[in-house]
C-alpha positions as CSV (number, residue, x, y, z in Angstrom):
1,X,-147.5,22.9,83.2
2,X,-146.6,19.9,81.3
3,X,-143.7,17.5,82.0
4,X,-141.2,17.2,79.8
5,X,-140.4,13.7,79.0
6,X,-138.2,13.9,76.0
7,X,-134.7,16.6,75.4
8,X,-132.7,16.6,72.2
9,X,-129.2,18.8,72.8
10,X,-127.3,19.4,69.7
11,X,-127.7,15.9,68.0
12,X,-125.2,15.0,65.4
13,X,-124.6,11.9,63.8
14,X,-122.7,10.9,60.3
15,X,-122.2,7.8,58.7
16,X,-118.9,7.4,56.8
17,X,-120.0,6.0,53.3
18,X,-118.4,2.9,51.6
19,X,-116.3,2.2,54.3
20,X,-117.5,-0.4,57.0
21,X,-114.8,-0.4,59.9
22,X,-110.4,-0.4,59.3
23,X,-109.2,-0.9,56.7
24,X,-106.2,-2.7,58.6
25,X,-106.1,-4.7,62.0
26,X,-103.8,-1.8,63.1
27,X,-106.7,0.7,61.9
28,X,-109.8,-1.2,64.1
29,X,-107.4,-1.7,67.0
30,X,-106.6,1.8,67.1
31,X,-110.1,2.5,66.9
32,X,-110.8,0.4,69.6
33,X,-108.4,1.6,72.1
34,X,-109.3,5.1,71.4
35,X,-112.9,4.0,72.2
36,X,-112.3,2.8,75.5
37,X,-110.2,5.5,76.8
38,X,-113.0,8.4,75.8
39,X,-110.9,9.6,73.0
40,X,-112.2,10.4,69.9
41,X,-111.7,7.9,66.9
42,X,-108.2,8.5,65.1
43,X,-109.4,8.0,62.2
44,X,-112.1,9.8,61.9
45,X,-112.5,12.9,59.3
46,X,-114.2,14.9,61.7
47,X,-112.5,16.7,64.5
48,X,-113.8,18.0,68.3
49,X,-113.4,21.9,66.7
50,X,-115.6,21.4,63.8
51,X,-117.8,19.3,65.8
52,X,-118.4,22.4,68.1
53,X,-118.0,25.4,65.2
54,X,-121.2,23.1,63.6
55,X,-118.8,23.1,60.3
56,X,-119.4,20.5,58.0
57,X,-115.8,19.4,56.5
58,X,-115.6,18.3,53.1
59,X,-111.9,17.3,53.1
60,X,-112.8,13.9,51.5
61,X,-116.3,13.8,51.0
62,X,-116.6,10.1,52.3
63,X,-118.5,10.7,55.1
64,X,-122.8,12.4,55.1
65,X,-124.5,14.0,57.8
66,X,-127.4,12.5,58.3
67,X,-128.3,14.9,61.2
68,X,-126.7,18.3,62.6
69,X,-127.6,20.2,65.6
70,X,-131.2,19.1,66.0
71,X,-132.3,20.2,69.4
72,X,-136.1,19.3,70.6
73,X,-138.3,19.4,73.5
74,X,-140.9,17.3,73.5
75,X,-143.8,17.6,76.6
76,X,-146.1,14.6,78.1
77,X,-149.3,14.3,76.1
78,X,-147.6,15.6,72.5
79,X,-148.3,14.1,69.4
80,X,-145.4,15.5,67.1
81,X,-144.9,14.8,63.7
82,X,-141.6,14.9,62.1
83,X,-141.5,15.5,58.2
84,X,-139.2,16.2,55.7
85,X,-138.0,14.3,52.1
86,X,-136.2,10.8,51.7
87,X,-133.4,11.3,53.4
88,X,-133.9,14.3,55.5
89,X,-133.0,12.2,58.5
90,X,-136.4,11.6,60.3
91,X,-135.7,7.6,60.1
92,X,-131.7,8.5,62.1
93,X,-133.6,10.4,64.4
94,X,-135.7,8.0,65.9
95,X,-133.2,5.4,65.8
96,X,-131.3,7.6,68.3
97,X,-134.4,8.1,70.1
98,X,-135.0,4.4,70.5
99,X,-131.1,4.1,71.3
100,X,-130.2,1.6,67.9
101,X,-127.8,3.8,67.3
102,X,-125.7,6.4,68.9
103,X,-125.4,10.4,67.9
104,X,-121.8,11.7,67.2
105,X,-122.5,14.1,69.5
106,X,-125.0,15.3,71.6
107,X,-127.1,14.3,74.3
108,X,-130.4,12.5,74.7
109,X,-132.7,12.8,77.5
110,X,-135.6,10.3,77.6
111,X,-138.0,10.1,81.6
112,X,-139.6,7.2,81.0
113,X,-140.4,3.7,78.6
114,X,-139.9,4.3,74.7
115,X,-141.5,2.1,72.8
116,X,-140.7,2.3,68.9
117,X,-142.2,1.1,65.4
118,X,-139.2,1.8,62.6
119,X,-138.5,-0.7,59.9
120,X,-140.6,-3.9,59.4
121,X,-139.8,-6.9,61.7
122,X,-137.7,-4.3,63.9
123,X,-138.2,-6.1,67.6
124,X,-139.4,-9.5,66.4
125,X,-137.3,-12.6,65.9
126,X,-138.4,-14.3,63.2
127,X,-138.0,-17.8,64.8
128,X,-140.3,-17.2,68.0
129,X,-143.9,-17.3,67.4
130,X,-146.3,-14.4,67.7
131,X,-147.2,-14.4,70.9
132,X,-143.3,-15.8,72.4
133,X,-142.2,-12.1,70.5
134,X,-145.2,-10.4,72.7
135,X,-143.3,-11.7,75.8
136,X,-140.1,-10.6,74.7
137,X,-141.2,-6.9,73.7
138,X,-142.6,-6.8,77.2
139,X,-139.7,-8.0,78.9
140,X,-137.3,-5.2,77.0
141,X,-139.7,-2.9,78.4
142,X,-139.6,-3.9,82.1
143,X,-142.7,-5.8,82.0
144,X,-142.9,-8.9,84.0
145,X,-144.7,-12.0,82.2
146,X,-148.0,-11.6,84.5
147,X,-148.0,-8.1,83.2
148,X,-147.9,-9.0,79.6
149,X,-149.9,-11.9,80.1
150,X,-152.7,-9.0,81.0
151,X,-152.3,-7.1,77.5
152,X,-152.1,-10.5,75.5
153,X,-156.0,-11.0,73.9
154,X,-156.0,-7.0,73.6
155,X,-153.1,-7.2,71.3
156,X,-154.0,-10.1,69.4
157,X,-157.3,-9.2,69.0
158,X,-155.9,-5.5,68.1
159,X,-153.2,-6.7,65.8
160,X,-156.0,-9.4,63.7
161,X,-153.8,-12.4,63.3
162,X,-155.5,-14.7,66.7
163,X,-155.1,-17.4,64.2
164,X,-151.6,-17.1,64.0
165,X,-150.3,-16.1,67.1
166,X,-148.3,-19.3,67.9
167,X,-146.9,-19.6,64.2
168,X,-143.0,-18.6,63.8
169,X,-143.2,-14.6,62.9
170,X,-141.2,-15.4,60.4
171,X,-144.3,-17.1,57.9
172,X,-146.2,-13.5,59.1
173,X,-146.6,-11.1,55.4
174,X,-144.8,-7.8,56.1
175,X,-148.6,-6.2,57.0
176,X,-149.4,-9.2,59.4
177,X,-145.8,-8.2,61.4
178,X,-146.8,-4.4,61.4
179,X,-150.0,-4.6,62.7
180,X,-148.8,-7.2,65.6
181,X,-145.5,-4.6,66.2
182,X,-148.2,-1.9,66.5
183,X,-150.5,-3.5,68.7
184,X,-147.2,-4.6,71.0
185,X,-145.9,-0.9,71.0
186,X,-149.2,0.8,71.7
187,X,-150.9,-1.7,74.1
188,X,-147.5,-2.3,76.1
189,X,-148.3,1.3,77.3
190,X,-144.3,2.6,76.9
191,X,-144.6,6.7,78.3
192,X,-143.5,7.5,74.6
193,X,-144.4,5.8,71.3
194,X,-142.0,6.2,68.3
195,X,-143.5,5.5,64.8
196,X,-141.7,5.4,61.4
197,X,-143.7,4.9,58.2
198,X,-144.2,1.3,58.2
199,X,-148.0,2.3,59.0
200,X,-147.9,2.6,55.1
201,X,-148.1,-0.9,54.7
202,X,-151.2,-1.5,56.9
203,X,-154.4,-1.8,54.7
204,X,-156.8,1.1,55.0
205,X,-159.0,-0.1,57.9
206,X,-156.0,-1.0,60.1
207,X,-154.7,2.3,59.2
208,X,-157.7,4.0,60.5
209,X,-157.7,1.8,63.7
210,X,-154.3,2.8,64.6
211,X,-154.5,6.7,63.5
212,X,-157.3,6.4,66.2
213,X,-155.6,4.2,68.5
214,X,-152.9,6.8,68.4
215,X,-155.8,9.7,69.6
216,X,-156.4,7.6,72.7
217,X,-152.9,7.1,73.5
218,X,-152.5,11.0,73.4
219,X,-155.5,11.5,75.8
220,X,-154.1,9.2,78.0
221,X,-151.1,11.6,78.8
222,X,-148.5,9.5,76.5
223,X,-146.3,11.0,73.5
224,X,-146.0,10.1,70.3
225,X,-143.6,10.8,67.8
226,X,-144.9,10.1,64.4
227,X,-142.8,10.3,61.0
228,X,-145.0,10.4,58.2
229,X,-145.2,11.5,54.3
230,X,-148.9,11.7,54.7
231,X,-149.4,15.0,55.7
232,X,-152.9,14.3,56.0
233,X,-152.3,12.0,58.8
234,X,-149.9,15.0,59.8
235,X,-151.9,17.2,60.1
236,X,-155.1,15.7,61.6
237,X,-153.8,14.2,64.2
238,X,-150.1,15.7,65.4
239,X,-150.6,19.2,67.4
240,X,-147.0,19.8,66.7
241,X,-144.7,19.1,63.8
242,X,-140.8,19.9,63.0
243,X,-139.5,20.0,59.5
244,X,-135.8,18.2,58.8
245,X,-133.8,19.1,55.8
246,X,-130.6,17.5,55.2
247,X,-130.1,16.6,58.5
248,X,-131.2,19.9,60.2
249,X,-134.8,21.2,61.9
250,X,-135.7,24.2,59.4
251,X,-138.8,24.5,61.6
252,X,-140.9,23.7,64.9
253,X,-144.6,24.8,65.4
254,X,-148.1,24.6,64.4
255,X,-148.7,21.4,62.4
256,X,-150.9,23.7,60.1
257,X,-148.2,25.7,59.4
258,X,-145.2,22.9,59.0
259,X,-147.5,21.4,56.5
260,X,-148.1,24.3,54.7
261,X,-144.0,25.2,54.6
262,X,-142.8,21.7,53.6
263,X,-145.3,22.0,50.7
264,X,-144.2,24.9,49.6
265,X,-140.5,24.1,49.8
266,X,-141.5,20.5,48.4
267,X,-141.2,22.7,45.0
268,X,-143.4,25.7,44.9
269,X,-146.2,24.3,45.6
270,X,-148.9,23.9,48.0
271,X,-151.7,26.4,47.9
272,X,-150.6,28.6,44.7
273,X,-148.0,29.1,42.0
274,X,-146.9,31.7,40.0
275,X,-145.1,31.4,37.1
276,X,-141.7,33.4,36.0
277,X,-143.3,36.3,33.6
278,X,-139.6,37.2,32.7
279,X,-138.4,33.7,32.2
280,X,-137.6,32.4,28.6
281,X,-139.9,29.0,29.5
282,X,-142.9,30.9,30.6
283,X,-146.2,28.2,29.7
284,X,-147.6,29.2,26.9
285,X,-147.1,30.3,23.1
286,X,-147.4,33.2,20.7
287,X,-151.6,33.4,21.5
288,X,-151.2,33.0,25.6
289,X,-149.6,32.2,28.4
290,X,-149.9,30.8,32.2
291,X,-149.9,33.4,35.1
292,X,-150.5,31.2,38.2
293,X,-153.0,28.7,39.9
294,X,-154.0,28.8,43.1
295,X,-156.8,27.5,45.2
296,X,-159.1,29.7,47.9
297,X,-161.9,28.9,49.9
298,X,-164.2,31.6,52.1
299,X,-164.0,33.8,49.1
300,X,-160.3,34.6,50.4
301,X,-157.8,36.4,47.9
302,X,-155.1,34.8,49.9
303,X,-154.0,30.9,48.8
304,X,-154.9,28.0,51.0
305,X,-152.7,25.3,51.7
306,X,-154.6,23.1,53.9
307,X,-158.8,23.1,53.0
308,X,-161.4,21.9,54.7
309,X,-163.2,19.8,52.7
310,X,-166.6,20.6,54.4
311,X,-166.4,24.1,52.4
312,X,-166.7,24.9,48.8
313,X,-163.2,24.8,47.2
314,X,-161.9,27.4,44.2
315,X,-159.4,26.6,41.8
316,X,-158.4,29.9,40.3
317,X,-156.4,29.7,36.8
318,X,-154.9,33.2,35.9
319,X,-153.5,33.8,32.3
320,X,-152.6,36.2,29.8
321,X,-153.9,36.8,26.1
322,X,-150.9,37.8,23.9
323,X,-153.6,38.0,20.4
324,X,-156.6,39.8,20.7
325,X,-159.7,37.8,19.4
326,X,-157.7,34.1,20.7
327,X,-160.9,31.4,21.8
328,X,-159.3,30.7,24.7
329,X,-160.0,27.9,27.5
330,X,-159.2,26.5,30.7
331,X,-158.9,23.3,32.3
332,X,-156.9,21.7,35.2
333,X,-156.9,17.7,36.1
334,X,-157.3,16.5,40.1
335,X,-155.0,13.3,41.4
336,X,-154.6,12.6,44.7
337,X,-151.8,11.8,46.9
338,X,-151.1,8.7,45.0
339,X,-150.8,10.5,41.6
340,X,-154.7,8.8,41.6
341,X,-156.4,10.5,38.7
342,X,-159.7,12.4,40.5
343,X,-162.1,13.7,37.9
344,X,-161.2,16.8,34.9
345,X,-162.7,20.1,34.5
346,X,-162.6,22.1,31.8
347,X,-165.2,25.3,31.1
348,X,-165.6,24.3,27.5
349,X,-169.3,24.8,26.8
350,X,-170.5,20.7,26.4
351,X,-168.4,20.2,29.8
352,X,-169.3,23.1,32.2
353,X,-172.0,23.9,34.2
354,X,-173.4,27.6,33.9
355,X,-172.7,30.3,31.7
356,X,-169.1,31.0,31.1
357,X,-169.6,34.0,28.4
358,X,-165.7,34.8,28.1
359,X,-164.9,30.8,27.7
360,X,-163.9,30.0,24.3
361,X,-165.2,33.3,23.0
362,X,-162.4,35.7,21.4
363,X,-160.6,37.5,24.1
364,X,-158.9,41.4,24.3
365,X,-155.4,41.3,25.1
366,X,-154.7,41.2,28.9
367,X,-155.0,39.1,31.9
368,X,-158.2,36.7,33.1
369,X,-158.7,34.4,35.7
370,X,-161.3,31.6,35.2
371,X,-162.9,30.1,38.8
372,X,-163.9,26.7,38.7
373,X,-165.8,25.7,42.6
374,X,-166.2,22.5,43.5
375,X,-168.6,22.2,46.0
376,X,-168.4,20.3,49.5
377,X,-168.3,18.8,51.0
378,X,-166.7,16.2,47.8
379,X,-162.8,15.3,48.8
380,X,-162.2,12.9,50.8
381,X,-159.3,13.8,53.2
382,X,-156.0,13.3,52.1
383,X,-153.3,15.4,49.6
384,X,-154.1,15.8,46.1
385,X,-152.5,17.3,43.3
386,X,-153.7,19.9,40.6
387,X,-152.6,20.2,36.6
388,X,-153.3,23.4,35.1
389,X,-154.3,23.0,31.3
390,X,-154.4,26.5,28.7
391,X,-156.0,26.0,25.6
392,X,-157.5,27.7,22.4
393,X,-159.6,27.2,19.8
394,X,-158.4,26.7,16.1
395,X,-157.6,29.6,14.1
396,X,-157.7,30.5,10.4
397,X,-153.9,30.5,10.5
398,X,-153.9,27.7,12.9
399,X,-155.5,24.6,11.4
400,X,-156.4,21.4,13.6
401,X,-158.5,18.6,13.0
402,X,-159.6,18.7,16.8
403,X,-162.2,21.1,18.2
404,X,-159.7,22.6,20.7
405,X,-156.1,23.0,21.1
406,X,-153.6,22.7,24.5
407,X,-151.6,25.5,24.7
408,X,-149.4,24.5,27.8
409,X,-150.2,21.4,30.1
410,X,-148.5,22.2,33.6
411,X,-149.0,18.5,34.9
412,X,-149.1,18.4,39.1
413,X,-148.1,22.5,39.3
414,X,-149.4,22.7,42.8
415,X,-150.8,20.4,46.0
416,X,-152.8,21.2,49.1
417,X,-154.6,19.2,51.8
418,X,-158.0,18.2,52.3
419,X,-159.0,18.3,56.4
420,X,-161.9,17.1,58.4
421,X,-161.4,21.1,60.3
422,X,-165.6,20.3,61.2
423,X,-167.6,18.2,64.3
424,X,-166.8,14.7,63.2
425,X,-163.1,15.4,64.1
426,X,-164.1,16.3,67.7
427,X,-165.9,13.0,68.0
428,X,-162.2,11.3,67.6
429,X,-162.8,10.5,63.8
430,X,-159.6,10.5,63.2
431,X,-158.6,9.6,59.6
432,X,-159.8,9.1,56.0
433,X,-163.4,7.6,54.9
434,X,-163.4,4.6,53.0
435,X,-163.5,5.3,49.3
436,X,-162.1,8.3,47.3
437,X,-164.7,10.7,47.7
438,X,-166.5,11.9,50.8
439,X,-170.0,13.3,50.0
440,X,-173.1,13.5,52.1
441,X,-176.3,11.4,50.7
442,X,-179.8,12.3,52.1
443,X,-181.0,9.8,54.2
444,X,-184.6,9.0,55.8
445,X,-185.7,6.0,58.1
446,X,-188.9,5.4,58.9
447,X,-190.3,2.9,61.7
448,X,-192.5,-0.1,59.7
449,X,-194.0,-2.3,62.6
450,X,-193.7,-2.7,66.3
């Protein structure tokens, strides 16, 4: 059975907003002396009743909840991965968890070092050197200087900047700082490692190196607690994830399956949509209109959310003829996770490949889908999103000096997930490929000369 090194017991914490201590000298004193007799602050909006009822006043509405409630068991070995939106409160969280700041209420249970990675610079004083803000990181661990002395080249050599390890931190660029903070926290071998985002500024290879770094520390027997807006970093390399909204866990499972929820409820996305057929802004016009999008793989009627992007991969555009003998077309546009503009299909007949005998021919009334398969494996891992596009071909009644016209353009109407799900993930691969695409070349070496 696993150990359990980290318990979270009805954690709340809320910040009062605008207002940065009394207002008076009578005000902070009274705070003051109700702090060190255990009694709650006087002048706070919150009282112990609410506090325990889990009611959220709104008597003034100067005060936010940044968390409510959370309780979370985390086990030796565990890589979770905490999601949610800009201010969810993953980032309050984990300042808890690294004790930078104190919950309203609740209790925090922590058997071992923690060892934590929030905001840029966090840990480092900008007038010691590289390698004097090593030391120090060791000592607020426990480490003794022999001790850190033993980790030194691995981290320096880890973090890149050998060069500049006796130059004042604070003449480091913000990616030079995060790599040496990750190198300290991961190589300074705390029983749990607590990451915020700050990985995003890392270039791609250091990226890569950490997301693999972070594999080994897991097989080691150490935790990790990961927060993350890549949910392909998510996904590939946390076997557990929770899901905060406004300050509360809405879920705790499967990584798989918190992905595939927080895309979903990141606005009806993630795997399919369907659009309102009773709602006065249905896509479309007098000639057509959208029905859904969706994308399958395994020839599977039911949506996927998270693909693996060794296997073919169907888009499926569904719509609706309104005029019988309407040229329709469709079309959809790929992005990725940085709004990246892909490549564009459309099953016009100069830009597909095959024979597409409904496309731009004159339709019945009713409903059609139109498959486009993109074959893998092609995506590289990562998010990406999808534009659905509905279009026709001038009509007599209809003039256009273009060969085609857009009915509706749904720009980025749904998102899934590209995975390595295949053998190199096994190998500890952990991570995206360089480059935007990931497709297999044919290769052949031959021996010349001895």
């Amino acid at each position: 059975m696993s150990k359990r090194v980290l318990e979270v017991r009805g954690v709340s914490k809320y910040y009062r907003l605008g207002v940065i201590g009394g207002q008076t000298l009578q005000q902070d004193i009274s705070r003051w002396w109700a702090k060190i007799n255990g009694k709650p602050d006087p002048l706070s909006p919150i009282v112990e009743d609410e506090l325990e009822k889990e009611v959220i006043p709104n008597s003034d509405k100067d005060y936010i909840w940044a968390l409510n409630n959370i309780n979370i068991d985390v086990n030796e070995g565990e890589i979770l991965g905490i999601i949610g939106h800009n201010g969810a409160g993953k980032s309050t969280l984990l300042k808890i968890l690294s004790k930078i700041t104190a919950p309203t209420r609740g209790e925090v249970k922590i058997k071992g070092r923690i060892g934590s990675l929030l905001e840029v610079g966090t840990g480092f004083h900008p007038e010691l050197t590289g390698r004097e803000n090593i030391y120090l990181n060791g000592a607020i661990l426990g480490m003794t200087s022999t001790e850190v002395s033993q980790k030194l080249d691995e981290i320096t050599h880890f973090s890149g900047v050998e060069k500049y390890i006796d130059t004042p931190v604070k003449r480091y660029s913000s990616g030079m700082i995060v790599r040496l903070g990750f190198a300290v926290a991961a190589h300074l071998e705390p029983e749990i490692l607590v990451i915020d985002e700050v990985l995003a500024v890392g270039d791609f290879s250091f990226q890569k190196k950490c997301l693999n770094k972070m594999g080994d520390i897991s097989r080691e027997g150490r935790t990790i607690l990961l927060v993350s807006h890549n949910m392909a970093s998510i996904n590939n390399i946390c076997n557990r994830a929770i899901i905060l909204k406004n300050g509360r866990s809405i879920f705790d499972g499967k990584t798989s399956d918190a992905v595939s929820a927080y895309l979903k409820k990141a606005g009806g996305t993630g795997g399919q949509i369907a659009w309102d057929q009773e709602s006065d802004n249905i896509p479309g016009n007098e000639y057509a209109q959208l029905i859904s999008m969706s994308v399958h793989q395994d020839g599977n009627l039911i949506p996927c959310q998270n693909i693996d992007l060794f296997k073919d991969i169907e888009i499926h555009i569904s719509y609706r003829c309104l005029i019988p003998e309407t040229q329709l077309y469709t079309a959809f546009w790929l992005k990725d996770a940085n709004m990246i503009p892909i490549l564009s299909s459309a099953n016009l007949p100069h830009t597909r490949k095959g024979d597409d005998k409904l496309s731009c021919n004159p339709h019945k009334s009713g409903i059609y889908t139109s498959i486009c398969t993109i074959p893998g494996p092609f995506l590289n891992e990562g998010g990406y999103h999808l534009t659905a596009i509905l279009g026709m071909l001038p009509t007599d009644n209809k003039k256009s000096e273009v060969p085609w016209i857009t009915i509706t353009l749904q720009e980025d109407a749904l998102s899934f997930i590209a995975c390595d799900m295949g053998e190199m993930r096994k190998e500890g691969n952990y991570g995206r490929w360089l480059g935007i695409l990931r497709i297999p070349f044919e290769w052949n070496s031959e021996f010349i000369s001895a």
